[in-house]
C-alpha positions as CSV (number, residue, x, y, z in Angstrom):
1,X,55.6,-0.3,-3.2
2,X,59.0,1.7,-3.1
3,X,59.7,1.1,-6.6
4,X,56.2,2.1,-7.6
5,X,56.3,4.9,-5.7
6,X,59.4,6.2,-7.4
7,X,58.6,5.7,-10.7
8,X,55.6,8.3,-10.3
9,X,55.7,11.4,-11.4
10,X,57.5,13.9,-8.6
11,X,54.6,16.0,-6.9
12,X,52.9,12.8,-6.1
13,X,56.3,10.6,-5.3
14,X,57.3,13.1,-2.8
15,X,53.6,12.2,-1.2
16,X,53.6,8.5,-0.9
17,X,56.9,7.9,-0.4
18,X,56.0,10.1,2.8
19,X,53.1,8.1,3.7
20,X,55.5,4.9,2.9
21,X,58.3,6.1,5.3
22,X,55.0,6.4,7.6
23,X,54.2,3.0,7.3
24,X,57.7,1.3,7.5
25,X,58.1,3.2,10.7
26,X,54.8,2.0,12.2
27,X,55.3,-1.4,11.1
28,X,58.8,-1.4,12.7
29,X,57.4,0.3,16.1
30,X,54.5,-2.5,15.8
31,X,57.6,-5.3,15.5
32,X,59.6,-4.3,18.4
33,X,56.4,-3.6,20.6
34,X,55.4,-7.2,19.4
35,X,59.0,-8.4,20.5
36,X,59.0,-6.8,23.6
37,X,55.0,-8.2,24.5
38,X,56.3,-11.8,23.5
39,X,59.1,-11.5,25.3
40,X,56.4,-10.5,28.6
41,X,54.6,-13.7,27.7
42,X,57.7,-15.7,28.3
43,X,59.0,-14.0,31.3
44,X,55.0,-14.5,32.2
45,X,55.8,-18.2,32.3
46,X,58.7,-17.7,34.8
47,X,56.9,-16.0,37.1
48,X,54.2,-18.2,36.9
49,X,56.6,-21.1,37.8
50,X,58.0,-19.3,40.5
51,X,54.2,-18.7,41.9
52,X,53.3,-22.1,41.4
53,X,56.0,-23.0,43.5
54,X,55.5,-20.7,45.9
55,X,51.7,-21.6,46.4
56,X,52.8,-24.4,48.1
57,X,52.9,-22.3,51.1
58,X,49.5,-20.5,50.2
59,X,48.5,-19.0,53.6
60,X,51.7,-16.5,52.7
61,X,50.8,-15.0,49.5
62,X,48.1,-12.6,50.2
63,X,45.3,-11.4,48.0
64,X,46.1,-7.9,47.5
65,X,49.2,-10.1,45.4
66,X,47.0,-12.1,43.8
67,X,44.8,-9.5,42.5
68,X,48.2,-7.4,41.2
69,X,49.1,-10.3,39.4
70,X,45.3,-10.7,38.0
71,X,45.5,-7.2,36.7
72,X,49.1,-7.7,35.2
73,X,48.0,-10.6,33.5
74,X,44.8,-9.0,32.1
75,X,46.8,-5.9,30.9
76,X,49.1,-8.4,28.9
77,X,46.8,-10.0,27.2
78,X,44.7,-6.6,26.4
79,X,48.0,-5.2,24.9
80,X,48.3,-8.3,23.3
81,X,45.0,-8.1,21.8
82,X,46.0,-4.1,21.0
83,X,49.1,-5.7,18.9
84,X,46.9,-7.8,17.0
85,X,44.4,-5.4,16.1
86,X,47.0,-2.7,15.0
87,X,48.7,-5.6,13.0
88,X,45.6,-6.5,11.1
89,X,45.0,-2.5,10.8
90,X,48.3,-2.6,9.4
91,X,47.6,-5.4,6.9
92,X,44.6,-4.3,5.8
93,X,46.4,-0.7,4.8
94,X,49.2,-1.9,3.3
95,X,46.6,-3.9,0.8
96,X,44.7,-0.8,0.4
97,X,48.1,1.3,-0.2
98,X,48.7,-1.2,-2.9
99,X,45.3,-1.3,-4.3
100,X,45.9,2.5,-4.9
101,X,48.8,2.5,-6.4
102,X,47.6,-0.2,-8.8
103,X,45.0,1.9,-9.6
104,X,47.4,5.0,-10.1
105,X,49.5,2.8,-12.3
106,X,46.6,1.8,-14.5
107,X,45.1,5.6,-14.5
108,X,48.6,6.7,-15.7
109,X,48.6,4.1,-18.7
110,X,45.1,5.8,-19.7
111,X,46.8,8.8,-20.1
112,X,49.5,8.0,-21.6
113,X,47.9,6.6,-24.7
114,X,45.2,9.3,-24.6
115,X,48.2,11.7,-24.8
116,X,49.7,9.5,-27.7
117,X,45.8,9.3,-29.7
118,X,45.7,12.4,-28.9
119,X,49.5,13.4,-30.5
120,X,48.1,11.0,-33.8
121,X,44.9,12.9,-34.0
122,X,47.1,16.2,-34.0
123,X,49.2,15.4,-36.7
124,X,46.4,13.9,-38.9
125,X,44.3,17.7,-38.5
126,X,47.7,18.8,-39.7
127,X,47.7,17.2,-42.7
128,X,44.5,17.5,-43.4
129,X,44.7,21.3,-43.2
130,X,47.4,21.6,-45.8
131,X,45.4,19.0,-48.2
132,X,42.9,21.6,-47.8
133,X,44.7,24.4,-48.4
134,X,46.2,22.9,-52.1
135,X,42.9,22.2,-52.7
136,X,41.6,25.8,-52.0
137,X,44.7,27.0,-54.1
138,X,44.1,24.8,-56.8
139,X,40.7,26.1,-56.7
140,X,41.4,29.4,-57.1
141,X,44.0,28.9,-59.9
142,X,41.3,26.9,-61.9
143,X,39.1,30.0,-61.5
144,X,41.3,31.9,-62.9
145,X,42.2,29.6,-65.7
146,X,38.7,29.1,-66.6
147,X,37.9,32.8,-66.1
148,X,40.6,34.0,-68.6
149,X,39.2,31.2,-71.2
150,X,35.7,32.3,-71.2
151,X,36.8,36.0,-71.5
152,X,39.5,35.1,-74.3
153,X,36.2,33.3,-76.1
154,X,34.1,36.1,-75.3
155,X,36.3,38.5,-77.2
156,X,37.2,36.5,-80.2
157,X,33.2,36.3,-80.6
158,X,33.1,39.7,-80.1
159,X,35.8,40.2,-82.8
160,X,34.2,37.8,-85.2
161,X,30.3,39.5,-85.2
162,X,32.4,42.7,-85.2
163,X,34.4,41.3,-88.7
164,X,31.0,39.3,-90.0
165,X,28.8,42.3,-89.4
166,X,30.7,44.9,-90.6
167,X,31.7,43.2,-94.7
């Protein structure tokens, strides 16, 4: 995703790579919660060795313990529970993050050879305008040939009824 992200153009490279930062540094706060809750699970088992061994002397540990130790437990596993939802959370944006940027990627490749058709269609007009304009000039220069022909014959028919009409 960091390569992708850097490879885009800068206005929207400064944006994700923002969001990405944002992301690493969740996931890495997620890990160390994660380590830290699965390290409670294990000092969990110590303690409950050390109560199972105490228990053996049962009329001692009083209830008001007992329902502490309840509570503790059924925080732990509700933060555990918290951990796994934000991990799937997690999961589930990273594949959407990458969905988008697939999407950008592919978005970006449409424009790029729209901009290139579009470059080819430019230079064709081009050349088609000055194919045109020979052809407008050659055109006009035929007009003019044809113009100066018909008056040249116009005047020599002029000058031969003159010569024929006036013997």
């Amino acid at each position: 995703m960091d390569l992708e992200a850097r490879s885009l153009q800068p206005n929207v490279k400064a944006v994700l790579l923002a969001k990405l930062r944002e992301y690493k540094s969740d996931l890495n706060n997620l890990k160390s919660e994660h380590k830290r809750l699965a390290s409670a699970n294990s000092n969990q088992a110590a303690r409950d060795d050390l109560l199972e061994s105490g228990m053996a002397d049962a009329m001692s540990v009083s209830a008001n313990q007992r329902g502490q130790l309840m509570m503790s437990t059924e925080r732990l596993n509700e933060s555990s529970d918290r951990i796994k939802e934000s991990r799937r959370t997690m999961l589930e944006t990273e594949e959407l993050g990458v969905s988008i940027l697939q999407d950008l990627h592919q978005q970006r490749q449409s424009l790029l050879h729209a901009n290139d058709t579009l470059h080819g269609v430019d230079d064709n007009i081009s050349k088609s305008k000055k194919i045109l304009t020979n052809m407008s000039r050659r055109m006009s220069r035929n007009k003019w040939i044809i113009s100066s022909i018909i008056v040249v014959l116009v005047v020599a028919i002029a000058l031969i009824l003159y010569f024929k009409l006036s013997k």
